[in-house]
N, C-alpha and C positions, 0 to 999 in steps of 0.2 A: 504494500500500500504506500504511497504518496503521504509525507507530513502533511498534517494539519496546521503544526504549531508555525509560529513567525521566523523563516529560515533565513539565517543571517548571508550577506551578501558572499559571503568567501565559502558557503556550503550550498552542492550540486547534487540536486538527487535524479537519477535517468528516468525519464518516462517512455522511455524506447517499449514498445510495444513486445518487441523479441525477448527484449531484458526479462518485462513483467512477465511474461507467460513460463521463461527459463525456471527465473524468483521462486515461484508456485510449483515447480517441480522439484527445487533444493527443499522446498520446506518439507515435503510430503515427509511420513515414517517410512516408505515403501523404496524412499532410492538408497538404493546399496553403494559401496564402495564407489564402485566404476562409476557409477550414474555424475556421484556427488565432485568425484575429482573430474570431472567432464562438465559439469555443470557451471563449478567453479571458476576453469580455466574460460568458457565461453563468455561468463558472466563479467569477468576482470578483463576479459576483452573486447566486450563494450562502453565497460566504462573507461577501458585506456582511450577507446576511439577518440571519447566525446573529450576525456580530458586533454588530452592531447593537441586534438584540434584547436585550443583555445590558448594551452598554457607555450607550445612552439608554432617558431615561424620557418616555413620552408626559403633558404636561398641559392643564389646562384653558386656552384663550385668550380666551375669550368666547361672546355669542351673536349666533346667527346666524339666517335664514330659510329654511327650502323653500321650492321652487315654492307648495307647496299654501298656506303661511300658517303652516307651524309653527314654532315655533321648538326649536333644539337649543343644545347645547356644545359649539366647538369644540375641536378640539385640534390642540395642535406639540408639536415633539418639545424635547428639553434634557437637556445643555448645549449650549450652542453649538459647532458644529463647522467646521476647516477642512482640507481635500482639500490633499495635498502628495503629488503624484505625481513620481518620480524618473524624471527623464528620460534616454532618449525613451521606454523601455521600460513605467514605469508607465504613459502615457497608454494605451493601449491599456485601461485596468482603471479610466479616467477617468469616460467613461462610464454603464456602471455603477453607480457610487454616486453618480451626479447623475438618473439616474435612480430611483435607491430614493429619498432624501432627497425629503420633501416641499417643500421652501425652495430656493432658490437658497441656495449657504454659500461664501466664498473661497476661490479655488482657487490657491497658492502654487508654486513651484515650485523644486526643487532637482537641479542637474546633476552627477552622481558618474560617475566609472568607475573601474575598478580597472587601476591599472598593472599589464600583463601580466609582467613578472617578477618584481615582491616581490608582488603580489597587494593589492598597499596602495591604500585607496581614495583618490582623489583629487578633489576639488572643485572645478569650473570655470563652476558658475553658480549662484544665490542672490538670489531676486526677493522675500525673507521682507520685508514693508516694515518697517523699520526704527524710524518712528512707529507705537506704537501707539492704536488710539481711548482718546479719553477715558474712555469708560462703559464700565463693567466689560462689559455685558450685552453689548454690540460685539466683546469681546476673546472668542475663541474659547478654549474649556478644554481642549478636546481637538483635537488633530492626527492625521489619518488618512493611514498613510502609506504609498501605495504601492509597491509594490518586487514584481513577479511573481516573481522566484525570487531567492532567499537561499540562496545556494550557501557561501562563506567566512564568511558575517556580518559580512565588512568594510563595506561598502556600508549595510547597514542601521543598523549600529552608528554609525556616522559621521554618516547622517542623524538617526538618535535623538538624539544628542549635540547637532547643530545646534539640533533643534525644544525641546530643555528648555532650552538656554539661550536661544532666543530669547524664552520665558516661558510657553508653553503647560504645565498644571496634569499632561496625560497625553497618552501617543503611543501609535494605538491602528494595528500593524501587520498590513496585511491584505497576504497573498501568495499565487500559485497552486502553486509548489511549492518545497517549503526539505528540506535536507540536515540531519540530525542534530546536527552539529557547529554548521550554521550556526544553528539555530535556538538550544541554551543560548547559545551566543557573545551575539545578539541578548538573548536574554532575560532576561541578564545585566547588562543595561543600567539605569542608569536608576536604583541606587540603595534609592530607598523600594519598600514595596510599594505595587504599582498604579500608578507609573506608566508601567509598559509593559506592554499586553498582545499579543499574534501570535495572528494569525487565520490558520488556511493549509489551504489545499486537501488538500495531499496531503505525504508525506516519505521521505525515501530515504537508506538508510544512507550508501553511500558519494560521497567526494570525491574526484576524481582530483589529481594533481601537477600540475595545471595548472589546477585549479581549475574543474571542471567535476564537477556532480552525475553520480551513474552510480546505476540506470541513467535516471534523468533524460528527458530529452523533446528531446534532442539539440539542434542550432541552430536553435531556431525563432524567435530575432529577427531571422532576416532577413526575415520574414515579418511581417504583420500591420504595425501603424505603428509598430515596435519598431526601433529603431536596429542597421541591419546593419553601422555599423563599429564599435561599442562595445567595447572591448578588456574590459568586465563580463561578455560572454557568447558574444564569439564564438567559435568554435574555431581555436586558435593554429596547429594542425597544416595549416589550410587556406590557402593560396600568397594572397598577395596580389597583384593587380595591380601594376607597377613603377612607383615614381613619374618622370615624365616634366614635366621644366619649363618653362614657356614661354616664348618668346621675349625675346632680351633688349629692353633700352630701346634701343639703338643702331638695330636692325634694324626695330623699329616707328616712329622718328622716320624711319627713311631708307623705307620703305614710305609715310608720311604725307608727305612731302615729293615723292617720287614723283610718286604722284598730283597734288600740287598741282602741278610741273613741267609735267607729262602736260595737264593743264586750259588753264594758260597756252599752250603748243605750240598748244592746237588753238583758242585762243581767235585768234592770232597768224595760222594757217591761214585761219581764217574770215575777219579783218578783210581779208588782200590777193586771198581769193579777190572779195571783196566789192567792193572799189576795180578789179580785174582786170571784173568784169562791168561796175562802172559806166562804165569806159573801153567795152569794148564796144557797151554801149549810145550812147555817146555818140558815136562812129564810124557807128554806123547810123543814127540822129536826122539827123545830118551828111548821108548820102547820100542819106538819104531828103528831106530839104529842096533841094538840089540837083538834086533828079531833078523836083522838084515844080516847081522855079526853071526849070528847060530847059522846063517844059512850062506855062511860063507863071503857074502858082500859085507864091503863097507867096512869101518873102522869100530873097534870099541877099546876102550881103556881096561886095562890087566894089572894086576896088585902081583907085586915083586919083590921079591925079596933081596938087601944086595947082601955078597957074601960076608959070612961074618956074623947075619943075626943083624937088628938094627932096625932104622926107619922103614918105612915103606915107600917105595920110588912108584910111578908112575910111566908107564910105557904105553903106546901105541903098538898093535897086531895089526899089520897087515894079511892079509889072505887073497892069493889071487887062484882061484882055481886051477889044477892042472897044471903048477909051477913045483919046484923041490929045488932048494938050495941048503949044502951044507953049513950049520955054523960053524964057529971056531971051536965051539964044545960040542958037538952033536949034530945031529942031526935032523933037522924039521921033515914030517912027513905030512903030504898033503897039501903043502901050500909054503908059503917063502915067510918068514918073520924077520922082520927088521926093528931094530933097535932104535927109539931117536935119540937117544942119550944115555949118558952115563946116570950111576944113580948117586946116592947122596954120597960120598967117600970114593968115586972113581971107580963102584963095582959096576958089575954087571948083572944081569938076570941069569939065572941059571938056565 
């Protein structure tokens, strides 16, 4: 609906025909997500059209070519402008005026909410750069400043305040729907005339005790990429999930240390399952050389005595089947025996 009340000169309410019939479809309970961030983007760019059209002037920038060989004059727009969208809520209405704008322009950005029980806006992000350029024609004159709905006019008022002192010449507010109240509040701002002017969709008398437009377009920031925990819009009457905290430091070094226990244990497992096989194996080597030895192959170690009584020396038997070599004391039958060594004291084997 269209204000009733006495709209002051520096506030624009659209009576676009497209706008209102859009208006009436954000309000409904029945638009979902999609609907509502579709809604919003069409809606913030009608009212960019109209603000637009009034707050820049198109000039001459040069010439240019056709295809064909002709030549024309171009043109851009002026003054220069930068996009401050109030987060999370304006971005959703970001869009929008970067697609009207023929230029790419600086997109700034300022974090407010309003604390839910004095309703006072409060500040918790501010990326305004601090340097500004040298050349005038760099320094933007006017700030465009996003805010969808302006329900108390704390929120806007507090960003208006930020953007003239940071030196911008005009703050030109565009919103999809603002409350009676909230809009003088805002339009209030700012001092001289002209340097504020409010673009907005749509306006509605009343404001509830909690701070909420009536009859307004209910909670639709949980939807679209509008911030569902913003204490600027949510509905306070709605339960919030419990907060639940997690785990202390105690119980996460003793889960970390755990596992690292758990690692070692089974590295520990491994190593004597490991030594437990290679006994194994080395028990079966053992008999299988023995067995080879009884049946004539292969080598086995022989307990020997050296002359004299004494230690026991250790010797290698060889056996090659169907070989006979005399020792120095005897004779071997069957097979050839060799000696690798002497024994302890320079004996021999018998």
């Amino acid at each position: 609906m269209v204000a009733s009340f006495s709209i002051p000169s520096n506030v624009h309410i659209s009576t676009h025909p497209c706008l209102r019939a859009k208006l009436s479809q954000l309000r409904s309970k029945n638009a979902n997500a999609r609907d509502t961030k579709a809604l919003v983007h069409e809606i913030a760019l009608i009212v960019a059209v109209e603000a637009l059209a009034v707050e820049m002037t198109s000039v001459s920038s040069g010439i240019a070519e056709t295809p064909l060989g002709a030549q024309y004059t171009t043109e851009s727009v002026h003054p220069p402008v930068a996009l401050v969208p109030i987060l999370r809520s304006g971005l959703g209405m970001l869009e929008a005026l970067q697609t009207l704008l023929p230029n790419p322009v600086p997109v700034h950005h300022l974090g407010l909410y309003r604390e839910p029980s004095t309703l006072q806006p409060v500040e918790y992000y501010n990326n305004l750069p601090y340097h500004r350029p040298a050349s005038a024609s760099a320094n933007p004159n006017i700030a465009i400043l996003l805010d969808p709905i302006i329900a108390t006019g704390g929120t806007s008022v507090a960003a208006i305040q930020t953007l003239l002192e940071w030196g911008v010449k005009k703050v030109v507010v565009i919103a999809v729907l603002a409350s009676n109240s909230g809009l003088l509040r805002a339009a209030n701002e700012g001092g001289a005339d002209g340097q504020v002017e409010i673009w907005v969709g749509g306006c509605d008398e009343e404001v509830t005790d909690k701070g909420m437009i009536r009859p307004g377009m209910g909670d639709k920031t949980t939807m679209s990429n509008w911030n569902p925990s913003s204490p600027e819009y949510v509905n306070p009457s709605i339960p919030r999930p419990p907060f639940h905290a997690g785990p202390p430091l105690a119980q996460e070094l003793g889960i970390m240390f755990g596992f690292i226990a758990l690692f070692v244990l089974i590295l520990v497992v491994y190593y004597y399952a490991w030594l437990i096989m290679n006994e194994w194996e080395a028990k079966a080597e053992w008999k299988r050389k023995e067995r080879l030895a009884s049946m004539g192959i292969g080598a086995v170690p022989i307990v020997g005595k050296r002359r004299g009584g004494g230690s026991v020396a250790w010797r290698e038997k060889w056996r090659w089947s169907g070989l006979q070599r005399e020792g120095k004391k005897g004779k071997w039958g069957g097979g050839m025996v060799m000696s690798t060594g002497a024994g302890h004291g320079g004996g021999e084997l018998p």
